[in-house]
mmCIF file of the N, C-alpha and C atoms, coordinates in Angstrom:
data_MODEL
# 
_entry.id   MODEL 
# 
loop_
_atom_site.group_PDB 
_atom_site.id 
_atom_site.type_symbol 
_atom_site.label_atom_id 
_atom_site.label_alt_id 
_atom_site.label_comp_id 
_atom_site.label_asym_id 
_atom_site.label_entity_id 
_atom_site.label_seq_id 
_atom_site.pdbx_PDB_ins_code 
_atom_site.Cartn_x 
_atom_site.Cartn_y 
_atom_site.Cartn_z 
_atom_site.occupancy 
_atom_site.B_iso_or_equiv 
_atom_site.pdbx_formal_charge 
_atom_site.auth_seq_id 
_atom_site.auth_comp_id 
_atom_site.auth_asym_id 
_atom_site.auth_atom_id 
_atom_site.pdbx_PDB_model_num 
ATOM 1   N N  . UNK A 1 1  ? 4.786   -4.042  -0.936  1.00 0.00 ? 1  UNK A N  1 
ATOM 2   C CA . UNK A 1 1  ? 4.916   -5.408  -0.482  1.00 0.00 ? 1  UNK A CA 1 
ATOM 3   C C  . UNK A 1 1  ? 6.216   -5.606  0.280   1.00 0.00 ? 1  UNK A C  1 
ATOM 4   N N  . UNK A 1 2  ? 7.208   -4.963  0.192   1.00 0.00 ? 2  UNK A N  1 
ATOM 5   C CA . UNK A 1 2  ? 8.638   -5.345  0.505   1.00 0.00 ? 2  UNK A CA 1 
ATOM 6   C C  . UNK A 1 2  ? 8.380   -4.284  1.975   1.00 0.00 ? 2  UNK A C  1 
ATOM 7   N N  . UNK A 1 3  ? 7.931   -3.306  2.145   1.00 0.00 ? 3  UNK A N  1 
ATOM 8   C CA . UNK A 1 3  ? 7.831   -2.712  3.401   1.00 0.00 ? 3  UNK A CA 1 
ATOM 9   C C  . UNK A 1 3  ? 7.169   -3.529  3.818   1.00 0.00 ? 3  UNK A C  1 
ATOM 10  N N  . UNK A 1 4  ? 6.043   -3.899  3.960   1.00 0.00 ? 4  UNK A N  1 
ATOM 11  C CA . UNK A 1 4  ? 4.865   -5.038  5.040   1.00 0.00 ? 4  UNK A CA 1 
ATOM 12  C C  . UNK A 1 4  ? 5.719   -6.240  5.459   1.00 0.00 ? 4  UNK A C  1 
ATOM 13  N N  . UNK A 1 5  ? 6.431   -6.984  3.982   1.00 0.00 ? 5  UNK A N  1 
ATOM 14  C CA . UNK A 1 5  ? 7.108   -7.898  4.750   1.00 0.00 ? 5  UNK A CA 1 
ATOM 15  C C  . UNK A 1 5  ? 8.064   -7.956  5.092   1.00 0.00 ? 5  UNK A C  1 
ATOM 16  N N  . UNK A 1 6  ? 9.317   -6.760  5.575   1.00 0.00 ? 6  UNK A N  1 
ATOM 17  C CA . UNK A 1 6  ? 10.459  -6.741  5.696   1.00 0.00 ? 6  UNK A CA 1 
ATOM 18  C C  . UNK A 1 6  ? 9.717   -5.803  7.754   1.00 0.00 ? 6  UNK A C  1 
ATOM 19  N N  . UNK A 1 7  ? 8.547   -5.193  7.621   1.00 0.00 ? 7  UNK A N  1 
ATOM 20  C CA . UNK A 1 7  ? 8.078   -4.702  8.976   1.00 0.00 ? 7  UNK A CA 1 
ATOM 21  C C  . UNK A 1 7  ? 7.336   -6.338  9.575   1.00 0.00 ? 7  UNK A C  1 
ATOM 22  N N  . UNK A 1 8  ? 6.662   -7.366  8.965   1.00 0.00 ? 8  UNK A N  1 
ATOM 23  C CA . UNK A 1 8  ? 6.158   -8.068  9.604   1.00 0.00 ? 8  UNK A CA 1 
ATOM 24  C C  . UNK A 1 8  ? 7.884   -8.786  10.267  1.00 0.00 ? 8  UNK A C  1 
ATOM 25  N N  . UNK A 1 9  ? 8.496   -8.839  9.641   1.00 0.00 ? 9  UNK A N  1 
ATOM 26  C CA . UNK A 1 9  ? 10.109  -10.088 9.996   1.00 0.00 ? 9  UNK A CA 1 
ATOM 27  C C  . UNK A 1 9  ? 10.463  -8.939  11.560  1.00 0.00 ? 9  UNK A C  1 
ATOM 28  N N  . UNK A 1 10 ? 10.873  -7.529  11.146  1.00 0.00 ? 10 UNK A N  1 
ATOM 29  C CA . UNK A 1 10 ? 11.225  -6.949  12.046  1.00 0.00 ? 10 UNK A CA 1 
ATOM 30  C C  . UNK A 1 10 ? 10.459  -7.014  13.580  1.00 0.00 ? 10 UNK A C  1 
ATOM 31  N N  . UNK A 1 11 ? 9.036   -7.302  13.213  1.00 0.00 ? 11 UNK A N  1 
ATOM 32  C CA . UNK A 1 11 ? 8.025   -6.647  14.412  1.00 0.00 ? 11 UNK A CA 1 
ATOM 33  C C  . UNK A 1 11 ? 7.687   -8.027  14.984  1.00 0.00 ? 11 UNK A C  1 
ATOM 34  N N  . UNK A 1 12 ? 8.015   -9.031  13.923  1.00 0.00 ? 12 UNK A N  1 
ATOM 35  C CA . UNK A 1 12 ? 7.861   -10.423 15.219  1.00 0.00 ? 12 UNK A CA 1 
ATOM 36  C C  . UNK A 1 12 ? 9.236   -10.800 15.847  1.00 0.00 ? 12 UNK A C  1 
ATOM 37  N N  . UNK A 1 13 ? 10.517  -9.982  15.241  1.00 0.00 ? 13 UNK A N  1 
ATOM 38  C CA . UNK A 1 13 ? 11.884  -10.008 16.346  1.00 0.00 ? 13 UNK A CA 1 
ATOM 39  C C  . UNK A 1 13 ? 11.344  -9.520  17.157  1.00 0.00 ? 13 UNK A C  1 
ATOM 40  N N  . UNK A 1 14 ? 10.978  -8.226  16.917  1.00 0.00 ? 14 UNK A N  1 
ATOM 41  C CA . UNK A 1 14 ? 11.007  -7.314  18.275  1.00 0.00 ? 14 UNK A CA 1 
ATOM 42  C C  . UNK A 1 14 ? 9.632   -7.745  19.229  1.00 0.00 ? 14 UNK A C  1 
ATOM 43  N N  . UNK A 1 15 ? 8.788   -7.800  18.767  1.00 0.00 ? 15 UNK A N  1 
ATOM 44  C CA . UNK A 1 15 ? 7.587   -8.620  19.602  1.00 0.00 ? 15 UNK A CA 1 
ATOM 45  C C  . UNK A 1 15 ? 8.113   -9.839  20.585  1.00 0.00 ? 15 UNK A C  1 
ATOM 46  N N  . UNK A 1 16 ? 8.865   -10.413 19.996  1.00 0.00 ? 16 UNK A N  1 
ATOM 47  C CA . UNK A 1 16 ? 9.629   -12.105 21.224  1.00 0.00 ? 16 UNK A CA 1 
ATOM 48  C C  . UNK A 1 16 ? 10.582  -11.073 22.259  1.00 0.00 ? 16 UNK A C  1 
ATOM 49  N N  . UNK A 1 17 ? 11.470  -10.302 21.573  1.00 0.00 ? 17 UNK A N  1 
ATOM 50  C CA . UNK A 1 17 ? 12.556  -9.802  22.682  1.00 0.00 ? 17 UNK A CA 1 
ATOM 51  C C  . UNK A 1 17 ? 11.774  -8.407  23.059  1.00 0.00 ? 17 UNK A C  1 
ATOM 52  N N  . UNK A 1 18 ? 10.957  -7.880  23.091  1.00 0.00 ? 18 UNK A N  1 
ATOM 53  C CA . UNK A 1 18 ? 10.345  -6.591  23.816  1.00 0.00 ? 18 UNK A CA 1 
ATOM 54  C C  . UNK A 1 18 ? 9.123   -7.002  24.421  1.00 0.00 ? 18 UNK A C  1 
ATOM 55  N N  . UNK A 1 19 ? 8.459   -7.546  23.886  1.00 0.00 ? 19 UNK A N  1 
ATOM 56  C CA . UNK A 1 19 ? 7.125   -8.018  24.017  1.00 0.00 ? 19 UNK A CA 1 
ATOM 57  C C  . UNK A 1 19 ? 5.783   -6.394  23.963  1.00 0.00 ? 19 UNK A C  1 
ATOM 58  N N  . UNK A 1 20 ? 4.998   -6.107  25.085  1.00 0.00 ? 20 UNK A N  1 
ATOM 59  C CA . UNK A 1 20 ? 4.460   -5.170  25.057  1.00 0.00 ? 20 UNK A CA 1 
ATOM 60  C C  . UNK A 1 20 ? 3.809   -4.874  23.626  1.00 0.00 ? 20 UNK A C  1 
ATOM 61  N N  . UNK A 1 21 ? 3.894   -3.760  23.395  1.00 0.00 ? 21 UNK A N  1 
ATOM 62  C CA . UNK A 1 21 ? 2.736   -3.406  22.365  1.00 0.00 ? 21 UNK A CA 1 
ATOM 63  C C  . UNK A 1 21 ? 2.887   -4.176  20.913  1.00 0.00 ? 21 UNK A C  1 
ATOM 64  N N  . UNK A 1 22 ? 4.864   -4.483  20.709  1.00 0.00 ? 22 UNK A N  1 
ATOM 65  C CA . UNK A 1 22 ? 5.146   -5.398  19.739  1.00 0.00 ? 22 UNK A CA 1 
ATOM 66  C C  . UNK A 1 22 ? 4.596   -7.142  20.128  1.00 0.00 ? 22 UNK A C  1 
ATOM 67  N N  . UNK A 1 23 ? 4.191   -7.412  21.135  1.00 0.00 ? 23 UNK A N  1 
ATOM 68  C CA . UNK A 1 23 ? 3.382   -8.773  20.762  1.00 0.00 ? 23 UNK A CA 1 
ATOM 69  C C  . UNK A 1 23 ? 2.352   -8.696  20.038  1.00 0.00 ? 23 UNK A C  1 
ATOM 70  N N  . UNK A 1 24 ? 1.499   -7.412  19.277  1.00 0.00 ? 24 UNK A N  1 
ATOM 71  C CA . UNK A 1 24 ? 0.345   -7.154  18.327  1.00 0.00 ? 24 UNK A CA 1 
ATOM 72  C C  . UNK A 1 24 ? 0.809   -7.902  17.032  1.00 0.00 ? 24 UNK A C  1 
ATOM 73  N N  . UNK A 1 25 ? -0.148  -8.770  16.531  1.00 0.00 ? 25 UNK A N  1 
ATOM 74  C CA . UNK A 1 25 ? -0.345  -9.291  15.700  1.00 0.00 ? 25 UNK A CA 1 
ATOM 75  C C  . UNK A 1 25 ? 0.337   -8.631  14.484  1.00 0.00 ? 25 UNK A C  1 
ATOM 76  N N  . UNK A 1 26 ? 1.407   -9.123  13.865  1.00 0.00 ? 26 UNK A N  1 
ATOM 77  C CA . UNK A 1 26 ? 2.325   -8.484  12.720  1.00 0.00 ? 26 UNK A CA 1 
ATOM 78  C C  . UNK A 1 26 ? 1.404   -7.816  11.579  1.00 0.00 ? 26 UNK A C  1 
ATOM 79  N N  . UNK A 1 27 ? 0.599   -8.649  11.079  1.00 0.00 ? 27 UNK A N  1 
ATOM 80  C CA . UNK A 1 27 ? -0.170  -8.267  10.089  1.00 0.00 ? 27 UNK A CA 1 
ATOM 81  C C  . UNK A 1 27 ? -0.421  -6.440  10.382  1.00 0.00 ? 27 UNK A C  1 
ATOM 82  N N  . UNK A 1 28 ? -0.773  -6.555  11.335  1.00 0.00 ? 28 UNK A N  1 
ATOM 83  C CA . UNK A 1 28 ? -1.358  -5.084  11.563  1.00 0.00 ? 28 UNK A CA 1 
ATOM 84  C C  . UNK A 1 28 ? -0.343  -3.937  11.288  1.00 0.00 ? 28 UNK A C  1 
ATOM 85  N N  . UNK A 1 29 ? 0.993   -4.210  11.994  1.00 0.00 ? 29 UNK A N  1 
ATOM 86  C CA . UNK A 1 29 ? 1.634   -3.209  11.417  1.00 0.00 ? 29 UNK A CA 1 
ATOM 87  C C  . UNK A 1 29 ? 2.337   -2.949  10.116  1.00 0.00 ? 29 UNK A C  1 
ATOM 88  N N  . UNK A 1 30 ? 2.461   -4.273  9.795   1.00 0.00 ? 30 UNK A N  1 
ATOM 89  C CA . UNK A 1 30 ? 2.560   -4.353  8.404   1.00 0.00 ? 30 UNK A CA 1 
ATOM 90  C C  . UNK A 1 30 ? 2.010   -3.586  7.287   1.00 0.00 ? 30 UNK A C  1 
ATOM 91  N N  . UNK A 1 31 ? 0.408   -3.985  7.503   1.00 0.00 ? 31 UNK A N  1 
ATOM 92  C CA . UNK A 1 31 ? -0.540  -3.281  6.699   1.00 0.00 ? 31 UNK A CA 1 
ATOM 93  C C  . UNK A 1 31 ? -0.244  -1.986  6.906   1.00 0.00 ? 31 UNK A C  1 
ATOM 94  N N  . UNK A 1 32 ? -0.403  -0.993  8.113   1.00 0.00 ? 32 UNK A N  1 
ATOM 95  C CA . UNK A 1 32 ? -0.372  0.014   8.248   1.00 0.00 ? 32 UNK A CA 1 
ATOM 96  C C  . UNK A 1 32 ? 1.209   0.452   7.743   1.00 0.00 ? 32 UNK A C  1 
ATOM 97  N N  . UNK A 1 33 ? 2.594   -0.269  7.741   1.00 0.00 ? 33 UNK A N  1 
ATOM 98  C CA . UNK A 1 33 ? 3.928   0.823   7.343   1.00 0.00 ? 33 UNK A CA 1 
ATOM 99  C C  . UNK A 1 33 ? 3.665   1.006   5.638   1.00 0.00 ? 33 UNK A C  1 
ATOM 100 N N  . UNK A 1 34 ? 2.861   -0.804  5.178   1.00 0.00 ? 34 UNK A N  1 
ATOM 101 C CA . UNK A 1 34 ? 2.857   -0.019  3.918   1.00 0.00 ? 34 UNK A CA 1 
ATOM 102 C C  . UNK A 1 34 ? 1.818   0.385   2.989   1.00 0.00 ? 34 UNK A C  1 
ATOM 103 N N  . UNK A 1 35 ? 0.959   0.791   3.845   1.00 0.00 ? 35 UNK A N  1 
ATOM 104 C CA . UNK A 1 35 ? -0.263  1.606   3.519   1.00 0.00 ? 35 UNK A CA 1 
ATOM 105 C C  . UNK A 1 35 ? 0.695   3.481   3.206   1.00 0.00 ? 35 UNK A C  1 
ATOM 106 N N  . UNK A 1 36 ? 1.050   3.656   4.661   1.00 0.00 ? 36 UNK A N  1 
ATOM 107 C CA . UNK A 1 36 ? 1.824   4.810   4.426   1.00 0.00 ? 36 UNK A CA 1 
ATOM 108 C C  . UNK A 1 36 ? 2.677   5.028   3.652   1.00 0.00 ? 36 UNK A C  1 
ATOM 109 N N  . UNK A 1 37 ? 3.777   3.892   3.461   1.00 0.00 ? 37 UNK A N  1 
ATOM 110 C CA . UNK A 1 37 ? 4.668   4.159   2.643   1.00 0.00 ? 37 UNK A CA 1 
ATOM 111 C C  . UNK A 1 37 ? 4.198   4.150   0.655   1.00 0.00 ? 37 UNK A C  1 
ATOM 112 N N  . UNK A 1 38 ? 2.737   3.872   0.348   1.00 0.00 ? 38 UNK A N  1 
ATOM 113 C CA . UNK A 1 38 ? 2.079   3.679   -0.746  1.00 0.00 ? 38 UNK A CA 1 
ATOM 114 C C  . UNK A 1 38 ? 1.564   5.583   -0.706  1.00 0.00 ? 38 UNK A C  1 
ATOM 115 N N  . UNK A 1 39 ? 1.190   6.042   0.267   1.00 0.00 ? 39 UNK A N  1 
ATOM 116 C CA . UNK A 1 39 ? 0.522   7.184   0.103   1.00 0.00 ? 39 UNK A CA 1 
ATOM 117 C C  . UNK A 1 39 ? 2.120   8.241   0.082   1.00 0.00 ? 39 UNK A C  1 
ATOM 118 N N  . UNK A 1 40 ? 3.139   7.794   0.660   1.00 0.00 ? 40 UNK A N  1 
ATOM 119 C CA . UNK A 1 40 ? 4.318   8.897   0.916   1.00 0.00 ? 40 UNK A CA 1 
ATOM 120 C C  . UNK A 1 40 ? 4.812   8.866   -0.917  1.00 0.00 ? 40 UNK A C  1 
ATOM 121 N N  . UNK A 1 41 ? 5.010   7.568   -1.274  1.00 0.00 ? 41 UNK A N  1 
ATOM 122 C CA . UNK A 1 41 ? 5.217   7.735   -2.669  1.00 0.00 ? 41 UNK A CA 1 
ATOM 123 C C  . UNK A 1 41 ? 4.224   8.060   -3.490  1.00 0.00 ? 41 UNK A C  1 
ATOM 124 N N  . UNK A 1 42 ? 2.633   7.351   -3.612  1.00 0.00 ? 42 UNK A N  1 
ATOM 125 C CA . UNK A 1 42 ? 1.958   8.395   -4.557  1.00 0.00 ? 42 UNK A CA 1 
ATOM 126 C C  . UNK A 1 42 ? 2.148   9.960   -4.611  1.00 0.00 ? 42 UNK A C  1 
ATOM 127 N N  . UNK A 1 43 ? 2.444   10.711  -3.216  1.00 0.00 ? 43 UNK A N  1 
ATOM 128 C CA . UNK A 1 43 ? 2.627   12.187  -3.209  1.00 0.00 ? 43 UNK A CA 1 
ATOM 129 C C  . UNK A 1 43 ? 3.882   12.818  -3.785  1.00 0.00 ? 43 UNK A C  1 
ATOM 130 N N  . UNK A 1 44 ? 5.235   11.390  -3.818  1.00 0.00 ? 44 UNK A N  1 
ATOM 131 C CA . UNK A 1 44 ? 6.068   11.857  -4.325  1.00 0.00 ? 44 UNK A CA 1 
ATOM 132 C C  . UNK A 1 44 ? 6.445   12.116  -5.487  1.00 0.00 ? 44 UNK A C  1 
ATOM 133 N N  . UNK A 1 45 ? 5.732   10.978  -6.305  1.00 0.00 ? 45 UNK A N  1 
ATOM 134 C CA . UNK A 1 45 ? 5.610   10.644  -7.375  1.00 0.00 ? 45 UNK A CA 1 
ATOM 135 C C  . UNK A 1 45 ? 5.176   11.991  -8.400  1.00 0.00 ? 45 UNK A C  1 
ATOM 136 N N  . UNK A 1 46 ? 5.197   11.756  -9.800  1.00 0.00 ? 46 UNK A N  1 
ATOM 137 C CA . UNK A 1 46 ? 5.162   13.106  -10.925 1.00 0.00 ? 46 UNK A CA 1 
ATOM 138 C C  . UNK A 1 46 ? 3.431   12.791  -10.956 1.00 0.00 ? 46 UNK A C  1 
ATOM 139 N N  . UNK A 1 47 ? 2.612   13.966  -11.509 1.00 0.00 ? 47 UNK A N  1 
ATOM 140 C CA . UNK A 1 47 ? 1.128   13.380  -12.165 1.00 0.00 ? 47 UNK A CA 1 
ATOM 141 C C  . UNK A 1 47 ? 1.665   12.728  -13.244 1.00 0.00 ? 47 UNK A C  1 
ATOM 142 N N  . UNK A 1 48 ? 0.454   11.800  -13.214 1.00 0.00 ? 48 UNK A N  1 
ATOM 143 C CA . UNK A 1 48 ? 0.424   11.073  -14.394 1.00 0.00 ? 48 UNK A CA 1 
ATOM 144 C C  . UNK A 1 48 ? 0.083   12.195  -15.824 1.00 0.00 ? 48 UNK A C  1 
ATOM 145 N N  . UNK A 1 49 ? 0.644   11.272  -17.225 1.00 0.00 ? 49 UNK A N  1 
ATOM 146 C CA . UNK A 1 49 ? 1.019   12.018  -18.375 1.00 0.00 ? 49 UNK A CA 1 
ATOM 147 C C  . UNK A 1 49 ? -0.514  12.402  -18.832 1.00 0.00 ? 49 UNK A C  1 
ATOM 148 N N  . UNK A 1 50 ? -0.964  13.296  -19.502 1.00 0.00 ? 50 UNK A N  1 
ATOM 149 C CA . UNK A 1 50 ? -2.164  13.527  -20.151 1.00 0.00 ? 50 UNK A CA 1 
ATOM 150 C C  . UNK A 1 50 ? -2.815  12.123  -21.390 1.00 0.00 ? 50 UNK A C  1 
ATOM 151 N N  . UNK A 1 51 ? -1.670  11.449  -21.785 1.00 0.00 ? 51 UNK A N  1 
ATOM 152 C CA . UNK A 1 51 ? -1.919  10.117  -22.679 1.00 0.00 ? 51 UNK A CA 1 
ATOM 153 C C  . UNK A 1 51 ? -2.769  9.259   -21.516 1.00 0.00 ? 51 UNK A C  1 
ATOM 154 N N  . UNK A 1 52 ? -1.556  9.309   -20.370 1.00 0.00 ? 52 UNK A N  1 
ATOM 155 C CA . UNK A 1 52 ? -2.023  8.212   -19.638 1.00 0.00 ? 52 UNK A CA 1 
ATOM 156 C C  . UNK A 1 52 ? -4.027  8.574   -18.524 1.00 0.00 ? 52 UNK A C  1 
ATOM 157 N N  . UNK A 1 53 ? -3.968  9.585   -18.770 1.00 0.00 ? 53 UNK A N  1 
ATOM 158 C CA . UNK A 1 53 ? -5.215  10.095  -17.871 1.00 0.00 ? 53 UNK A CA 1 
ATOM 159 C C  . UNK A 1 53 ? -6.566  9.759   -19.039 1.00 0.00 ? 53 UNK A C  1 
ATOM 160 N N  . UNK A 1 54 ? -6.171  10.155  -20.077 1.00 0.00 ? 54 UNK A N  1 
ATOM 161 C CA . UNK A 1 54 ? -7.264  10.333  -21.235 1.00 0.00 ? 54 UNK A CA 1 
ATOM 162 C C  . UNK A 1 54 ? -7.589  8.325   -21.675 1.00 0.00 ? 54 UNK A C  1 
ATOM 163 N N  . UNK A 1 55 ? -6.556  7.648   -21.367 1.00 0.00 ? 55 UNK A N  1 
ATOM 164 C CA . UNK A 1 55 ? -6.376  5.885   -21.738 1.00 0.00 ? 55 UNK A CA 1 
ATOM 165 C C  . UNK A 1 55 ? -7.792  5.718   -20.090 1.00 0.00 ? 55 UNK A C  1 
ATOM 166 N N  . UNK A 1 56 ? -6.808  6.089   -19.415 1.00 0.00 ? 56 UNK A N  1 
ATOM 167 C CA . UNK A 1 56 ? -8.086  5.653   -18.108 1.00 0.00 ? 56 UNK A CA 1 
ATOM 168 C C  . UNK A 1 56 ? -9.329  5.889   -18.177 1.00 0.00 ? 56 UNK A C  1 
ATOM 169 N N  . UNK A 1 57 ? -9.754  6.993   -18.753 1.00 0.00 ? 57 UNK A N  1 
ATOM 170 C CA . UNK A 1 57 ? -10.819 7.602   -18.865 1.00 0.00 ? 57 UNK A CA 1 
ATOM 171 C C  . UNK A 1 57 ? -11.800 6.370   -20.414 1.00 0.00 ? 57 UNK A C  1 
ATOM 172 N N  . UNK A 1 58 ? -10.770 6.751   -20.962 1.00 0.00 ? 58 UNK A N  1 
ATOM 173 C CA . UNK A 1 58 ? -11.004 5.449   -21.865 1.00 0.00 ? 58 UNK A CA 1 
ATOM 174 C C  . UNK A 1 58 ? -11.931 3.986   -21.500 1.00 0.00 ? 58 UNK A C  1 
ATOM 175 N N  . UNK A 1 59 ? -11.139 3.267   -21.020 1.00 0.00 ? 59 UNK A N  1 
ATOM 176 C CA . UNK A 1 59 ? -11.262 2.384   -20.524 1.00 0.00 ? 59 UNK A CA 1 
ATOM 177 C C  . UNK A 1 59 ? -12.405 2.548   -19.452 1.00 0.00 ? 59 UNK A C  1 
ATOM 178 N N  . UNK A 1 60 ? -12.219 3.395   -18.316 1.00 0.00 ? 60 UNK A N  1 
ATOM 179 C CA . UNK A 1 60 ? -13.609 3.384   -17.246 1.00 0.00 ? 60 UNK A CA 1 
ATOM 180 C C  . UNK A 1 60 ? -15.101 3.847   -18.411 1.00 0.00 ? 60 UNK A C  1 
ATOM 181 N N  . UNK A 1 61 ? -14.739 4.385   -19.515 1.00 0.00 ? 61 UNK A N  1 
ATOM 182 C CA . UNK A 1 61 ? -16.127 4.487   -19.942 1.00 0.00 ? 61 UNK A CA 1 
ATOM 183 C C  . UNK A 1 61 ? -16.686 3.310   -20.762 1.00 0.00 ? 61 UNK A C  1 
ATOM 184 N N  . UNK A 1 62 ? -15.519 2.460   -21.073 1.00 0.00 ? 62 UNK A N  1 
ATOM 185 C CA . UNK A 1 62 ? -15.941 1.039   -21.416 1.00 0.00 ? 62 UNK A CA 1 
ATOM 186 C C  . UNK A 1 62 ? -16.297 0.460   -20.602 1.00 0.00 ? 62 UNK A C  1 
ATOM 187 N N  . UNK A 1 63 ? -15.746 0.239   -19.584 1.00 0.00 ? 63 UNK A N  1 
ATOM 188 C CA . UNK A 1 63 ? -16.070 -0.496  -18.172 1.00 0.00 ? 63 UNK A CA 1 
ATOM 189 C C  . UNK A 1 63 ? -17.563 -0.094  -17.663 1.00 0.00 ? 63 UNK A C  1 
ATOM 190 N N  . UNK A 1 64 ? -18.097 1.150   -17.650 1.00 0.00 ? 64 UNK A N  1 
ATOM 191 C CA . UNK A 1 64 ? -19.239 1.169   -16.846 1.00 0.00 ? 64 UNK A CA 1 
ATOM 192 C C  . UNK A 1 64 ? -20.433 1.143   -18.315 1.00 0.00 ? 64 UNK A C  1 
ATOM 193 N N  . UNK A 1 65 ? -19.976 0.828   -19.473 1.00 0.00 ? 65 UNK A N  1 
ATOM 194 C CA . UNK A 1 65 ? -20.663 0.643   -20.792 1.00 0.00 ? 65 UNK A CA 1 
ATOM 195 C C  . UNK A 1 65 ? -21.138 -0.526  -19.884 1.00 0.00 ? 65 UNK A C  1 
ATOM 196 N N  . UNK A 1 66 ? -20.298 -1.522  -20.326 1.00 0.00 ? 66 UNK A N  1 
ATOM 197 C CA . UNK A 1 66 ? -19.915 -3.045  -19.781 1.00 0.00 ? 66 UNK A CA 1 
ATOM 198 C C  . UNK A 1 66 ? -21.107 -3.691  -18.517 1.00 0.00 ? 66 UNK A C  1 
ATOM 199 N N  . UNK A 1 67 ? -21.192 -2.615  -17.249 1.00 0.00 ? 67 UNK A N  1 
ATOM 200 C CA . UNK A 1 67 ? -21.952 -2.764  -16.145 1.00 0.00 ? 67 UNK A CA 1 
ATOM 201 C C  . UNK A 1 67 ? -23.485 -2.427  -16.567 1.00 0.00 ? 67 UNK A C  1 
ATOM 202 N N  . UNK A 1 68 ? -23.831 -1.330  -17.934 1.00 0.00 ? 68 UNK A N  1 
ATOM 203 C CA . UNK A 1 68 ? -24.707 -0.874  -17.331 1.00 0.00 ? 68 UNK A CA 1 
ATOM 204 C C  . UNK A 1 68 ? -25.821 -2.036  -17.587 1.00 0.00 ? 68 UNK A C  1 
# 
């Protein structure tokens, strides 16, 4: 959240004083710096703990109990 909205503030400066490809609608690049910056840290990030994998698993088999 803090990348999208710290790139939307930056990209509508630079959109008024550059114009060109920065007049594109902020949202867009927004979404996209922190789409990337979500995938650069999931990769950086440790795996998750064996407690925490076996709780998920948990839970999604309640959950699709729940649906069926």
């Amino acid at each position: 959240m803090i990348t999208g909205g710290v790139s939307v503030i930056i990209w509508r400066r630079l959109g008024v004083a550059l114009g060109g490809i920065f007049g594109l609608y902020e949202i867009v690049p927004g979404f996209l710096f922190s789409a990337l910056v979500i995938y650069i840290v999931s990769k950086l990030d440790k795996e998750p703990s064996q407690d925490i994998i076996d709780e998920f698993e948990k839970v999604k088999g309640l959950n699709s109990q729940t649906n069926a």
